[in-house]
VOBA-1610 file (N, C-alpha, C; in pm, whole numbers, padded with zeros to 5 digits, always signed):
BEGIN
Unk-01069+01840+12629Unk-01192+01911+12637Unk-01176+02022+12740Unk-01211+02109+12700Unk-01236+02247+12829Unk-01348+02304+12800Unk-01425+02352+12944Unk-01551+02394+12957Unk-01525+02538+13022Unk-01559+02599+12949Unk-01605+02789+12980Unk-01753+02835+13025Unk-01715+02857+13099Unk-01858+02953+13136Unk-01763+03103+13124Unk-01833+03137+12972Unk-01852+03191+12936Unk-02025+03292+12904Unk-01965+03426+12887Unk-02155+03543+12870Unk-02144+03535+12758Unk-02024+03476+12665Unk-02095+03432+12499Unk-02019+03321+12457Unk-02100+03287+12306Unk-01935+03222+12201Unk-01859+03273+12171Unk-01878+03414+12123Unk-01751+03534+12106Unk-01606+03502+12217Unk-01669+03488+12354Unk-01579+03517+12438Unk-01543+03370+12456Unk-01607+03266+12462Unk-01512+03161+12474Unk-01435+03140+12337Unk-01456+03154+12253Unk-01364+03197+12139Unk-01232+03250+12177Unk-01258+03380+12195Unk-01125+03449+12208Unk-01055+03377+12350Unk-01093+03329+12449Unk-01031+03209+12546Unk-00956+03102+12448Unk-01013+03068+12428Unk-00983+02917+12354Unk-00836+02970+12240Unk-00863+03062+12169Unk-00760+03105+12084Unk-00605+03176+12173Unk-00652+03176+12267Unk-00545+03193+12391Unk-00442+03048+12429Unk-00516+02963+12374Unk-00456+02802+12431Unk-00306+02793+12369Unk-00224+02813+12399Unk-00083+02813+12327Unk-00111+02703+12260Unk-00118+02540+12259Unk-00119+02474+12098Unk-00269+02507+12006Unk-00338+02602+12056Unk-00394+02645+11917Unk-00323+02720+11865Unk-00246+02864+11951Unk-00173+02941+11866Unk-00073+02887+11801Unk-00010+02767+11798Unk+00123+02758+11726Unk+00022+02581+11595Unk-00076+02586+11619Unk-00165+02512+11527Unk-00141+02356+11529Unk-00090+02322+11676Unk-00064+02171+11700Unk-00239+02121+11697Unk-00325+02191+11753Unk-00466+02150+11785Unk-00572+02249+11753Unk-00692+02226+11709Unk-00781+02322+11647Unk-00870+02316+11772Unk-00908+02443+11786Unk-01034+02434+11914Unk-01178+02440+11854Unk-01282+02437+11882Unk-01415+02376+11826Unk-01520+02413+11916Unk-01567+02518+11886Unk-01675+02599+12064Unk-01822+02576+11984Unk-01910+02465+12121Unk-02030+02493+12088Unk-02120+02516+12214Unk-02227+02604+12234Unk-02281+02612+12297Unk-02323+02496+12399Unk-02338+02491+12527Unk-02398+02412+12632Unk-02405+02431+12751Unk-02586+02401+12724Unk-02689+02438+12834Unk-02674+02335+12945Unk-02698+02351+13025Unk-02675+02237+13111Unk-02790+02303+13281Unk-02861+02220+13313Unk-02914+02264+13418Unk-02855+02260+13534Unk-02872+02385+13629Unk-02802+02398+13758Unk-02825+02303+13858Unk-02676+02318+13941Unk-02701+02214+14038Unk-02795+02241+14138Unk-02872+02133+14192Unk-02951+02169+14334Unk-02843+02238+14470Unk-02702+02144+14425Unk-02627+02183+14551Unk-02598+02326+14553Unk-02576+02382+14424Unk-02545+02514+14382Unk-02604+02600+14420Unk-02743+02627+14481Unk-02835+02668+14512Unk-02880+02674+14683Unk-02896+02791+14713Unk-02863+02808+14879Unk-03037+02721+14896Unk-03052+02658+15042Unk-03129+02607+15112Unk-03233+02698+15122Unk-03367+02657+15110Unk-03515+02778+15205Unk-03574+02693+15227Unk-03549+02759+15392Unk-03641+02721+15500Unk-03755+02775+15526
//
């Protein structure tokens, strides 16, 4: 499994088709969107 944060599917696409055993067709890659909510830690402190 690999996770992209990616600004589209287009572009994790063209990532993913970068994976040397997709290019030589040992493994098929499979991109679907996911949302996922941000971390609290991720997020600076206000005081």
């Amino acid at each position: 499994m690999y996770i992209f944060k990616a600004a589209s599917l287009e572009e994790a696409r063209e990532w993913a088709s970068q994976e040397p055993s997709v290019k030589i067709g040992m493994i098929e890659m499979k991109v679907y969107p996911w949302l996922a909510r941000s971390s609290p830690a991720a997020k600076p402190a206000v005081h």
